[in-house]
OpenMM code with the backbone's topology and positions (N, CA, C; nanometers):
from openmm import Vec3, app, unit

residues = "UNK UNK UNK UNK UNK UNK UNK UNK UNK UNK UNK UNK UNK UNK UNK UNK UNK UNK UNK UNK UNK UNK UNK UNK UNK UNK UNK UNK UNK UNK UNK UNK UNK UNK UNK UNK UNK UNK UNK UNK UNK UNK UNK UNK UNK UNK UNK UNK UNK UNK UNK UNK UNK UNK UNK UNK UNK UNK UNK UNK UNK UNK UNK UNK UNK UNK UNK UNK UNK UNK UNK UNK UNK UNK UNK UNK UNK UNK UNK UNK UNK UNK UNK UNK UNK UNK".split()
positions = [
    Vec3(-2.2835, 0.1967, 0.4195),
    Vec3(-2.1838, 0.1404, 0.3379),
    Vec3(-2.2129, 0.0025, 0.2836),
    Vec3(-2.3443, -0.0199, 0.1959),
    Vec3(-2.3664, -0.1144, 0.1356),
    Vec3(-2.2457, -0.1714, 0.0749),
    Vec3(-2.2050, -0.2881, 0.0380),
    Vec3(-2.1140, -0.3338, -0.0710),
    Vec3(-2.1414, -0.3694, -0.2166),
    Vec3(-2.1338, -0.3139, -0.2942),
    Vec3(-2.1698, -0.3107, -0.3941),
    Vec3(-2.0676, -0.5138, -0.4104),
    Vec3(-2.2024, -0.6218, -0.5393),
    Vec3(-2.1362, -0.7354, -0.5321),
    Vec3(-2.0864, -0.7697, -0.6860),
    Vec3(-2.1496, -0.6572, -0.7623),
    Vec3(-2.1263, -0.6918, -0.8878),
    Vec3(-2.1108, -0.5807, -0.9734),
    Vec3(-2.0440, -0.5560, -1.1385),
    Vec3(-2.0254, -0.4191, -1.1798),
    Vec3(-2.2203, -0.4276, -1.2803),
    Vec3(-2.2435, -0.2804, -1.2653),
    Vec3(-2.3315, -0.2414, -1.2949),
    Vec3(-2.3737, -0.1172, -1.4083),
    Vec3(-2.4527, -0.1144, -1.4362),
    Vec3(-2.4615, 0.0166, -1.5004),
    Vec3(-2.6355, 0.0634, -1.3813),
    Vec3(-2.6063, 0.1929, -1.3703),
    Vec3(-2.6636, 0.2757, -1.2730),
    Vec3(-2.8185, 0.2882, -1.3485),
    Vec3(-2.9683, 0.2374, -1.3399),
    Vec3(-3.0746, 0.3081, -1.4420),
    Vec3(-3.1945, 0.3983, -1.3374),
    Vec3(-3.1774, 0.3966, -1.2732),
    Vec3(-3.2393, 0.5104, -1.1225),
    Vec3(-3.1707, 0.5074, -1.0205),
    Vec3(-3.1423, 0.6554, -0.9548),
    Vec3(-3.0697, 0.7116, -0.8598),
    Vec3(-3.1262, 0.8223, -0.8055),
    Vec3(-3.1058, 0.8010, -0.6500),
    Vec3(-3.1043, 0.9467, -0.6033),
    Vec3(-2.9882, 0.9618, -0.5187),
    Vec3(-2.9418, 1.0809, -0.5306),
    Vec3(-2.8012, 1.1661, -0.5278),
    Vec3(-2.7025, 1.0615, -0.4318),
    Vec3(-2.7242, 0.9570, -0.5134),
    Vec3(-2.6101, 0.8407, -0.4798),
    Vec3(-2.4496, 0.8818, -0.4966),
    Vec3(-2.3883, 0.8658, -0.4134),
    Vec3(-2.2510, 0.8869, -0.3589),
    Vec3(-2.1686, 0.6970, -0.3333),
    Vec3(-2.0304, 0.7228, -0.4098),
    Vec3(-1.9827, 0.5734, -0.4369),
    Vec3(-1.8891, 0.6011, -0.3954),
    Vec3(-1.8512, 0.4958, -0.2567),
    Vec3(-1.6285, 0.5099, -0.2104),
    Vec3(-1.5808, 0.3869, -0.2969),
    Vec3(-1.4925, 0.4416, -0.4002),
    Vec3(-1.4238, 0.3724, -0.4908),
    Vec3(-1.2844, 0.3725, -0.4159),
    Vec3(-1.2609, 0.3989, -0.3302),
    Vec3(-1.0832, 0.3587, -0.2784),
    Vec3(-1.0466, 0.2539, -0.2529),
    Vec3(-1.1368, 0.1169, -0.2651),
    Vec3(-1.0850, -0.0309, -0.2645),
    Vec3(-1.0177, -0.0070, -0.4020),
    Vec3(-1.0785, 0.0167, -0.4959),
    Vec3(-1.0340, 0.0374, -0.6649),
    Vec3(-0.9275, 0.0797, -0.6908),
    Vec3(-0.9124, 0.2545, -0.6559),
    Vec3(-0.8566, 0.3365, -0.7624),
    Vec3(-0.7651, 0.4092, -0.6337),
    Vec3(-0.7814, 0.4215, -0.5263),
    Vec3(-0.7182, 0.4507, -0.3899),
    Vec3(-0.7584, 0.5681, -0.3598),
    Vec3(-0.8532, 0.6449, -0.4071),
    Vec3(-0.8929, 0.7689, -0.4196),
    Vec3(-1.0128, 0.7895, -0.2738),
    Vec3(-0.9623, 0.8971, -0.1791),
    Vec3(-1.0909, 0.8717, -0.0767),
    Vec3(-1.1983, 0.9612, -0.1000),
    Vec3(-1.2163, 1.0865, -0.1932),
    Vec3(-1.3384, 1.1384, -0.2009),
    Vec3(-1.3857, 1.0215, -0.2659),
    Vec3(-1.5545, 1.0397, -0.2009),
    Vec3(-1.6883, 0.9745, -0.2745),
    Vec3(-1.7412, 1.0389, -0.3914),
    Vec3(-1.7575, 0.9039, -0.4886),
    Vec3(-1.8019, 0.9737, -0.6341),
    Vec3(-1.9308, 0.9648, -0.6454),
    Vec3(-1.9946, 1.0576, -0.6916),
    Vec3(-2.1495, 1.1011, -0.7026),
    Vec3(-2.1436, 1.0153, -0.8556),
    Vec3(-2.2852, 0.9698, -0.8437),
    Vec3(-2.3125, 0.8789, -0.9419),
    Vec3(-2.4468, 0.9038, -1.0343),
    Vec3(-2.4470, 0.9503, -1.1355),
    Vec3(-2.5700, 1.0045, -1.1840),
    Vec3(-2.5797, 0.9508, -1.3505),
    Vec3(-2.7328, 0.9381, -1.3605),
    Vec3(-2.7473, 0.8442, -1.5558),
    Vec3(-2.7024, 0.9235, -1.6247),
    Vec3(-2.6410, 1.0516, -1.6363),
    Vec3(-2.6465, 1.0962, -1.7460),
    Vec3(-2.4599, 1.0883, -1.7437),
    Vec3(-2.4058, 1.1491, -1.6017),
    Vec3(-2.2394, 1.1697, -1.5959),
    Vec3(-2.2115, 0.9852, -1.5591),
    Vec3(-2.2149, 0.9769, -1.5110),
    Vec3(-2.1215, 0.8302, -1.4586),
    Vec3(-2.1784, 0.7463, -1.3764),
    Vec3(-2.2684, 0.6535, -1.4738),
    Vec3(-2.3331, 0.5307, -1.4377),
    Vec3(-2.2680, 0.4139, -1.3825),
    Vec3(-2.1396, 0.4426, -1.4218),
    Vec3(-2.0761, 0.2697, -1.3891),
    Vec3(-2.0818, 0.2451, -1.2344),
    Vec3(-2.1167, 0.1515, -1.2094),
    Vec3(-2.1058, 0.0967, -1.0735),
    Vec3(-2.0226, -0.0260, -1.0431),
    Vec3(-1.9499, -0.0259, -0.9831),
    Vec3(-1.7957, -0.1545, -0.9794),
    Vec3(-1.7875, -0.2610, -0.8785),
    Vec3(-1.8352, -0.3265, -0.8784),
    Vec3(-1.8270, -0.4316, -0.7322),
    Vec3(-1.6588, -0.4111, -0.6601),
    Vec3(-1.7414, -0.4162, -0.5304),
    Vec3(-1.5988, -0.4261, -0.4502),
    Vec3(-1.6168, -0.2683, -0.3439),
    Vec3(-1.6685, -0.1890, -0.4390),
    Vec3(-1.6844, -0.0166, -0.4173),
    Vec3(-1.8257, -0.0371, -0.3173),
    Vec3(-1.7978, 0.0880, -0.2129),
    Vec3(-1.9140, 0.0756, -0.1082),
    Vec3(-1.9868, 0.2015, -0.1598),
    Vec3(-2.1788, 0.1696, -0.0823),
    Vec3(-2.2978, 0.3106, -0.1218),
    Vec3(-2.2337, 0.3812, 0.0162),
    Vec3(-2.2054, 0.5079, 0.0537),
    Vec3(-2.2056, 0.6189, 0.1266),
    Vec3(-2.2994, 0.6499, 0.1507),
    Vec3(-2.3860, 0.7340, 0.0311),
    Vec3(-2.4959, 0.7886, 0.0465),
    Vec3(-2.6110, 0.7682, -0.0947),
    Vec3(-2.7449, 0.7651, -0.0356),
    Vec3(-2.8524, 0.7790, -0.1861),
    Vec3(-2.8416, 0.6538, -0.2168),
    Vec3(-2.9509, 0.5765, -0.2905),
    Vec3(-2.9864, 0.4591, -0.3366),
    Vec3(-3.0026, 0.4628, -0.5191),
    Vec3(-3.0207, 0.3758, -0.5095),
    Vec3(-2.9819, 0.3481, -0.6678),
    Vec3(-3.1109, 0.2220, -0.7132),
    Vec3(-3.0538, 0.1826, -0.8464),
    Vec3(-3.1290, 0.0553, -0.8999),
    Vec3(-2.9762, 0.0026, -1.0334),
    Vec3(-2.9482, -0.0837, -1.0220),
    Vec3(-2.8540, -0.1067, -1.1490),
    Vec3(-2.8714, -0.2403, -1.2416),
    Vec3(-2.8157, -0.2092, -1.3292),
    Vec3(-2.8444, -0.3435, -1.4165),
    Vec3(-2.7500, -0.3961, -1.4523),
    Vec3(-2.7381, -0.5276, -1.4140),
    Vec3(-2.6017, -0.6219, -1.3481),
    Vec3(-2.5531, -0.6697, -1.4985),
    Vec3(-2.4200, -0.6064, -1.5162),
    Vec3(-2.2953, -0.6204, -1.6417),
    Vec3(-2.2258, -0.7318, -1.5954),
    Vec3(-2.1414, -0.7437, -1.4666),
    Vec3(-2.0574, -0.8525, -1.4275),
    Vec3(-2.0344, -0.8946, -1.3297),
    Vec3(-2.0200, -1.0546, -1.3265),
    Vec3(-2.0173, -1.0854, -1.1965),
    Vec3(-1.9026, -1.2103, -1.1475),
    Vec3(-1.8082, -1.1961, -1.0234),
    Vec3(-1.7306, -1.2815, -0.9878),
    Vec3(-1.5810, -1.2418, -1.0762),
    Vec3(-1.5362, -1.3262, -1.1509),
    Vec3(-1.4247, -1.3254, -1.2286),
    Vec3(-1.3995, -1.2586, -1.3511),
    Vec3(-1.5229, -1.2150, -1.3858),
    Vec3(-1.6044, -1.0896, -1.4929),
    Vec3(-1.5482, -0.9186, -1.4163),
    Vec3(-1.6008, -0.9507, -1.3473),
    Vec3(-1.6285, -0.7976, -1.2939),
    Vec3(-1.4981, -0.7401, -1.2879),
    Vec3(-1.5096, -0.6048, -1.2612),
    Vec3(-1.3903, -0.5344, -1.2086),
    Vec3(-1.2323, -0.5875, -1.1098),
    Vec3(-1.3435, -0.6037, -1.0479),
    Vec3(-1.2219, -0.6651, -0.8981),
    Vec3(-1.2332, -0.7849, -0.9051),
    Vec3(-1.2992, -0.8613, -0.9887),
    Vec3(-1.2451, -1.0090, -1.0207),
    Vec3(-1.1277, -1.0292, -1.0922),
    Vec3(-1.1137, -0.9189, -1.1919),
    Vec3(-1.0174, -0.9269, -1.3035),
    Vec3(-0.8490, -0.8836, -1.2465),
    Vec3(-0.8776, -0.7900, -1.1479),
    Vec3(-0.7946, -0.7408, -1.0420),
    Vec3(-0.7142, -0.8723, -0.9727),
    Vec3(-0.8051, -0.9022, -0.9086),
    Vec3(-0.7909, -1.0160, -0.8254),
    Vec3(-0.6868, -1.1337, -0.8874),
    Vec3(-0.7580, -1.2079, -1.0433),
    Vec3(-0.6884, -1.2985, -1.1073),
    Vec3(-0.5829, -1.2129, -1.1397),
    Vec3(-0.5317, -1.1001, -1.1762),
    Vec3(-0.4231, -1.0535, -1.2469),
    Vec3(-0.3006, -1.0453, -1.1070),
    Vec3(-0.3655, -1.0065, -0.9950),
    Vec3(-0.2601, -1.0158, -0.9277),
    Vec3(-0.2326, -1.1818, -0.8782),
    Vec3(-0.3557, -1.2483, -0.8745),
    Vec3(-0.3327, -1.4078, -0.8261),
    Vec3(-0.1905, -1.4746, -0.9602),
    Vec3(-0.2151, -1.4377, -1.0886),
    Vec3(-0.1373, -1.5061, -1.1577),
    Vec3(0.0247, -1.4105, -1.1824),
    Vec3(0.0232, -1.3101, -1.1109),
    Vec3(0.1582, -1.2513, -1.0760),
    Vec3(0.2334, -1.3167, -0.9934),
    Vec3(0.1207, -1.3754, -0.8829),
    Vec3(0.1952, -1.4102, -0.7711),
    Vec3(0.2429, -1.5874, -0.7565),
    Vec3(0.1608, -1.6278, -0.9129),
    Vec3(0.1534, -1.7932, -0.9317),
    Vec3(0.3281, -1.7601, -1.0093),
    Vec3(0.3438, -1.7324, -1.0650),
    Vec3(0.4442, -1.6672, -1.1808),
    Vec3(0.5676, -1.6820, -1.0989),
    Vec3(0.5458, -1.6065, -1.0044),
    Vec3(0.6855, -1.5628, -0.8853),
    Vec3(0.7357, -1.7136, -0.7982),
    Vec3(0.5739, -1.7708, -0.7541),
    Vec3(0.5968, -1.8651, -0.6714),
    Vec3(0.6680, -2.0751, -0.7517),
    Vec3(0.6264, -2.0089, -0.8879),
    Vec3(0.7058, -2.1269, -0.9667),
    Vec3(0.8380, -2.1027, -0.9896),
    Vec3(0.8728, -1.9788, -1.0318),
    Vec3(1.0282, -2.0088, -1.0067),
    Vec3(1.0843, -1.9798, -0.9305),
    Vec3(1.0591, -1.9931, -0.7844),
    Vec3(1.1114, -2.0417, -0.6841),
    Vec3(1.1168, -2.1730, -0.6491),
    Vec3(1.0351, -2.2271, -0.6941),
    Vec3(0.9930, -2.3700, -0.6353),
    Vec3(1.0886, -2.4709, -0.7283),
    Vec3(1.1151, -2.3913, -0.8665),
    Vec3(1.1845, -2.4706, -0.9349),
    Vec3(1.3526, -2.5395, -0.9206),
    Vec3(1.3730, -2.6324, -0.9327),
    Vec3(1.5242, -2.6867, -0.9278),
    Vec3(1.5688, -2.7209, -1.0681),
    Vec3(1.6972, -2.6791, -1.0909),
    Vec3(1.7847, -2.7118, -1.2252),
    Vec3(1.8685, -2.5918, -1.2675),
] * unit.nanometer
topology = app.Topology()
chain = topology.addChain("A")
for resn in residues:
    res = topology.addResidue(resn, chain)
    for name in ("N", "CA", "C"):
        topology.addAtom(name, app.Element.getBySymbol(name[0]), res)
């Protein structure tokens, strides 16, 4: 269960298997192949089979960065008007 650290696009694989349920909540493992479904998502763990990818995004870019800030500024949103007086 490598951790994948950044989103990727997939350019050699062998019969690589991806747990996307940090993501999408889904617990089958998605088989990952160049021709069906290259994307590779930081955050998502390797199961099985190795890969090679070529790094699209990283940190606040990526997938679960964007995740991350969208729920951080939901929760900035909530916590100001509480804090507020008048």
């Amino acid at each position: 269960g490598d951790l994948l650290p950044a989103d990727g696009v997939l350019i050699q694989g062998n019969d690589l298997k991806i747990d996307e349920s940090a993501l999408t909540g889904e617990s089958d493992h998605v088989r990952k192949s160049l021709d069906k479904d290259p994307l590779l998502l930081s955050g998502t763990h390797v199961m099985e089979g190795s890969g090679r990818m070529v790094v699209t995004a990283v940190g606040v870019n990526s997938q679960s960065g964007i995740i991350f800030t969208l729920l951080g500024a939901a929760g900035d949103d909530e916590d100001d008007g509480r804090d507020r007086k008048g």
